[in-house]
C-alpha positions, 0 to 999 in steps of 0.5 A, spaced: 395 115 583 403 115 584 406 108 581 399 106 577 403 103 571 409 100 576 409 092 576 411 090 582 420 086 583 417 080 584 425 077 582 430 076 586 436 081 584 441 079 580 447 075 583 444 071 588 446 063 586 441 058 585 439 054 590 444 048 591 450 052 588 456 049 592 460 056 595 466 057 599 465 061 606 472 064 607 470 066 614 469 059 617 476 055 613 474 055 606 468 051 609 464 049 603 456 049 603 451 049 599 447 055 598 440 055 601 437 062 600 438 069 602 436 071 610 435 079 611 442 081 609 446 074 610 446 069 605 443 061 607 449 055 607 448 047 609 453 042 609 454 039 603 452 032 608 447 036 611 447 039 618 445 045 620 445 050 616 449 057 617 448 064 615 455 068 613 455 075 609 455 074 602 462 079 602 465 073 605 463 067 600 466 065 593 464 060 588 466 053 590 472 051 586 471 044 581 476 041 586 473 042 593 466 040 589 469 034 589 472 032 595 465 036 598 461 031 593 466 026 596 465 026 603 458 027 602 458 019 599 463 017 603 457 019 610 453 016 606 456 009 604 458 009 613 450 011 614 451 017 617 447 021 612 441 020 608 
């Protein structure tokens, strides 16, 4: 009887980003990745032109500032352009 009327958290907690957002890990260089989702207690990132991804603490990432976005984005076109990415 204990917990009939409780509903289930089928959320995530507030604070995680949406998938794809673009975060900063400080931990590795101010390397920039694009969040993927969250493993036990580390955050998911990917690198902006693919690869493998790569867990870090959530302490150690902020979000991407509109500048490295954009040489994120940028680096990823330029792979592109060369082949190197799909």
């Amino acid at each position: 009887m204990y917990n009939e009327n409780l509903r289930p958290n089928t959320h995530e907690p507030p604070g995680f980003p949406s998938p794809g957002t673009l975060l900063v890990d400080t931990t590795r260089g101010d390397r920039v990745g694009e969040f993927r989702g969250v493993a036990g207690l580390y955050w998911s990132l990917r690198p902006v032109g693919g690869g493998i991804e790569w867990e870090v603490e959530p302490r150690h990432v902020r979000p991407a500032l509109p500048m490295e976005q954009l040489r994120a984005r940028t680096a990823r076109a330029n792979a592109r352009s060369r082949g190197e990415v799909l």
